[in-house]
C-alpha atoms as a printed R data frame, in Angstrom:
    type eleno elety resid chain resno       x       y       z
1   ATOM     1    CA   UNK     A     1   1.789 -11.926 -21.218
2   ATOM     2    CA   UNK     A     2   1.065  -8.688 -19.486
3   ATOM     3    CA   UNK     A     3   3.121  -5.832 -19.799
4   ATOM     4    CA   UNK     A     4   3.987  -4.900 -15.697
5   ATOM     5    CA   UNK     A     5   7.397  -3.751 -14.106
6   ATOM     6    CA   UNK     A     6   9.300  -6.833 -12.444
7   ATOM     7    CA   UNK     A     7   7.927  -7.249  -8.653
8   ATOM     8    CA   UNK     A     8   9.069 -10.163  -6.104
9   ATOM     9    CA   UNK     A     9   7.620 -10.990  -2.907
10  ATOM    10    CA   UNK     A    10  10.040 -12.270  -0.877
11  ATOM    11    CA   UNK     A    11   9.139 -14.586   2.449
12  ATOM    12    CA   UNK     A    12  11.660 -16.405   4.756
13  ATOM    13    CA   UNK     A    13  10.271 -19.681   5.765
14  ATOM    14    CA   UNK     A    14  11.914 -22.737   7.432
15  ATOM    15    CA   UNK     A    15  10.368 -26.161   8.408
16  ATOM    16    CA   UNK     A    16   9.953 -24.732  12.201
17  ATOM    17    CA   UNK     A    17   8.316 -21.697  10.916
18  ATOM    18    CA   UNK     A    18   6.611 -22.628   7.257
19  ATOM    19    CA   UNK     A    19   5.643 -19.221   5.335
20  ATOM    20    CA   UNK     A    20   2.131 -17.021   5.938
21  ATOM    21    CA   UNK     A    21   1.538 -16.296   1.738
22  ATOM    22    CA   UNK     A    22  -1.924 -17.902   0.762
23  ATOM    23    CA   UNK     A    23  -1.341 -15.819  -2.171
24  ATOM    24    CA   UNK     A    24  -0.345 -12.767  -4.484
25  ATOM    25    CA   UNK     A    25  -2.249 -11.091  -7.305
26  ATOM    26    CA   UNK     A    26  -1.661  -8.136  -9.544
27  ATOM    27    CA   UNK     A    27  -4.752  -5.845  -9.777
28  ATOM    28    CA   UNK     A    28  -4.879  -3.879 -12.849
29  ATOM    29    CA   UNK     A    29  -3.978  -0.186 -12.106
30  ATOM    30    CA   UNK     A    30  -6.066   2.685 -12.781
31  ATOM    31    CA   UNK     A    31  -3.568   5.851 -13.974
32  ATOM    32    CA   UNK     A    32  -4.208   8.457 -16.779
33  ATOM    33    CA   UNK     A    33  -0.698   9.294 -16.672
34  ATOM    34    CA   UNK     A    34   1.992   7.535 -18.450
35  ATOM    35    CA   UNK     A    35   4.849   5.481 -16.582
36  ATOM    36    CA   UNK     A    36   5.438   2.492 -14.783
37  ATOM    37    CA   UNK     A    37   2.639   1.625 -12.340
38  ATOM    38    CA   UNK     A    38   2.141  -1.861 -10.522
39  ATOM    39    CA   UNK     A    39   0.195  -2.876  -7.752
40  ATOM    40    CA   UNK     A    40   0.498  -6.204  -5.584
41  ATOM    41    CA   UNK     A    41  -1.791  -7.545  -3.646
42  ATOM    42    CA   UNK     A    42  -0.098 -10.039  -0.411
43  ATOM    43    CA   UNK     A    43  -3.320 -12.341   1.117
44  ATOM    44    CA   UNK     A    44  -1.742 -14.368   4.291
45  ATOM    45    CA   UNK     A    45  -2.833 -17.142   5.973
46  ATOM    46    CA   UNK     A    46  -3.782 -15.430   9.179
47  ATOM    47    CA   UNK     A    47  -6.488 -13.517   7.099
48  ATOM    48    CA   UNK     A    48  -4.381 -10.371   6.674
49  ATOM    49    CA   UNK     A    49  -4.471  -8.745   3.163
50  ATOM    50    CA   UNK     A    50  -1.532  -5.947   2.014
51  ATOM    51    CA   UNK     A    51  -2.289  -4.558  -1.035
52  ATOM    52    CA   UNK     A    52   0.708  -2.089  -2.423
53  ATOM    53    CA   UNK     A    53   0.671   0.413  -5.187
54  ATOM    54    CA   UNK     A    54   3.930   1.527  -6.439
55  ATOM    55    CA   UNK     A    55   4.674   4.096  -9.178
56  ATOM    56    CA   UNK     A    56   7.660   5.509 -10.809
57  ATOM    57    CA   UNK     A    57   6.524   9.351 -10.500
58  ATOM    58    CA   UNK     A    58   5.024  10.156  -7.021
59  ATOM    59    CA   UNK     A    59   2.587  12.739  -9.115
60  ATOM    60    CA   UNK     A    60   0.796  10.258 -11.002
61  ATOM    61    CA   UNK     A    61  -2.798   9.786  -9.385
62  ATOM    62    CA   UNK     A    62  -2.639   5.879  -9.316
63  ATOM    63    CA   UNK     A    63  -5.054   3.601  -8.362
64  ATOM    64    CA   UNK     A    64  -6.596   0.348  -7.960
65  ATOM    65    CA   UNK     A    65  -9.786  -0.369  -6.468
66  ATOM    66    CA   UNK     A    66 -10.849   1.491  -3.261
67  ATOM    67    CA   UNK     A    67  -7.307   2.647  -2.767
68  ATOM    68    CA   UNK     A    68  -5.958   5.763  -4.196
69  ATOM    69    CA   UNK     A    69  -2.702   7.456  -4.018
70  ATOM    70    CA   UNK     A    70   0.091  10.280  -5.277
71  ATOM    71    CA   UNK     A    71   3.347   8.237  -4.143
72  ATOM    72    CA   UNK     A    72   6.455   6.029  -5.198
73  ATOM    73    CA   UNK     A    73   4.990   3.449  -2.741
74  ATOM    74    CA   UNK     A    74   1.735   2.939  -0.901
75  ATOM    75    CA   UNK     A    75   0.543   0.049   0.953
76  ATOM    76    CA   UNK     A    76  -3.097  -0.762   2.849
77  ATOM    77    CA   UNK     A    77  -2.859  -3.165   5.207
78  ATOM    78    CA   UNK     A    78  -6.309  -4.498   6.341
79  ATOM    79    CA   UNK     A    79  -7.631  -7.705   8.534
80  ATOM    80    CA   UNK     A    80 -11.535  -8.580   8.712
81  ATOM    81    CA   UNK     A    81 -12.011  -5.932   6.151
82  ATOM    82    CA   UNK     A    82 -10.498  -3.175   8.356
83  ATOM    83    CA   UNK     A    83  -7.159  -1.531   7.844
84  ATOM    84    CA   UNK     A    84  -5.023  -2.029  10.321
85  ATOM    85    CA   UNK     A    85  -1.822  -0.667   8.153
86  ATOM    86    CA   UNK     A    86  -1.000   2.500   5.960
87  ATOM    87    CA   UNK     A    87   1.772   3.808   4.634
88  ATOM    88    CA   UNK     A    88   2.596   6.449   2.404
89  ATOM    89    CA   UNK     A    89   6.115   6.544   0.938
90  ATOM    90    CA   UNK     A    90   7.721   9.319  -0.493
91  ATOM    91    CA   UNK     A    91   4.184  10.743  -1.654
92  ATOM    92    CA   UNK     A    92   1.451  13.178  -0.729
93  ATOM    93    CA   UNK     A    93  -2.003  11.733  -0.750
94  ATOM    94    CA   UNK     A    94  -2.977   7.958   0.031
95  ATOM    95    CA   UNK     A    95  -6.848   7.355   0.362
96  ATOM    96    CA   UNK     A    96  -9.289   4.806   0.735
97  ATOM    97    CA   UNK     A    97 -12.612   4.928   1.708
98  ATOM    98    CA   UNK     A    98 -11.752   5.128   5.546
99  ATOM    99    CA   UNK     A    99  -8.629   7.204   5.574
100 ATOM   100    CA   UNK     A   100  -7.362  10.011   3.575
101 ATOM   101    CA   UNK     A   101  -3.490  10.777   4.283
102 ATOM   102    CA   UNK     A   102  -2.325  13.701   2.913
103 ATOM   103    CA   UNK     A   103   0.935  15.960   2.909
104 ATOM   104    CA   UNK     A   104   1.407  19.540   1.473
105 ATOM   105    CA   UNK     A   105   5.611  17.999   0.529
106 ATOM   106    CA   UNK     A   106   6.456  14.842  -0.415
107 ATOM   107    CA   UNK     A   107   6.804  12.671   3.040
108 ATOM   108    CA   UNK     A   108   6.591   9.031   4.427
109 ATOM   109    CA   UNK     A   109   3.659   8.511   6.946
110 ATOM   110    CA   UNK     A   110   3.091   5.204   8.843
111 ATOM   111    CA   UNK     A   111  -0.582   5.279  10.169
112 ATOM   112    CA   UNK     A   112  -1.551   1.863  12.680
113 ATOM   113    CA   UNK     A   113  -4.471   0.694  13.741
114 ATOM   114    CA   UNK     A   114  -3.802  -0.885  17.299
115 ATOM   115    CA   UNK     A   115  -6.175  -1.534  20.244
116 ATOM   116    CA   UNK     A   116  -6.672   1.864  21.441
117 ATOM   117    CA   UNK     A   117  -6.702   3.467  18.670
118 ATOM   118    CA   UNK     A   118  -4.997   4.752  15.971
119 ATOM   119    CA   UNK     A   119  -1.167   5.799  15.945
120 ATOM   120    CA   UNK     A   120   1.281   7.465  13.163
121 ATOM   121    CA   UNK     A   121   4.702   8.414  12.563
122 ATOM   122    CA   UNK     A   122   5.570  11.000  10.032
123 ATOM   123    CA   UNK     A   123   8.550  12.574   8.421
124 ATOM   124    CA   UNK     A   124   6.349  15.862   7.551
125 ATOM   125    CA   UNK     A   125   2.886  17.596   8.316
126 ATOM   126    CA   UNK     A   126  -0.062  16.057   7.539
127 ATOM   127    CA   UNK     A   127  -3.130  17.900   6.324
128 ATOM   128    CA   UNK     A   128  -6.455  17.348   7.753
């Protein structure tokens, strides 16, 4: 049995409107400091893929593959191997190999991907 903080992924579904979840799996994260540290990963019928890293202390590094970040809750949302989604809660850095969001204070940054272009909202600076 592994030894992972409790996580549930909830979906509302009905017979008119059956649920999206092809399936969830729990990537081993990557953190040299101690704590509690999961990571989910959401794949949906449509092809969409959220992956979400959540820690208990928002200065842990924490990791799991391409995606890194310094927050209580980060998530990558990507379709046809694109992101598409990123947010950043209550955290400073969230990276992957396309993006890099960072923030000098702790902050909550939604970054979208729509058809022209990319758009964010932020509760603090972001640093280039």
């Amino acid at each position: 049995m592994e030894n992972r903080p409790f996580v549930a992924i909830y979906e509302p579904s009905s017979v008119n409107e059956p649920g999206q979840i092809e399936s969830v799996t729990f990537p081993e994260v990557e953190c040299k400091d101690k704590g509690s540290h999961v990571a989910v990963c959401v794949e949906q019928r449509n092809g969409r893929k959220d992956c979400i890293l959540s820690s208990d202390n928002a200065s842990h590094l924490c990791g799991m593959g391409d995606m890194k970040a310094k927050a209580v809750y980060a998530l990558c949302g990507n379709k046809a191997g694109k992101e598409t989604t990123l947010f950043l809660g209550n955290g400073t850095l969230l990276q992957t190999p396309r993006v890099t969001i960072k923030s000098e204070k702790t902050a909550n940054i939604l970054l979208e991907h729509q058809l022209d272009g990319w758009y964010y909202e932020a509760s603090a600076d972001c640093k280039d």
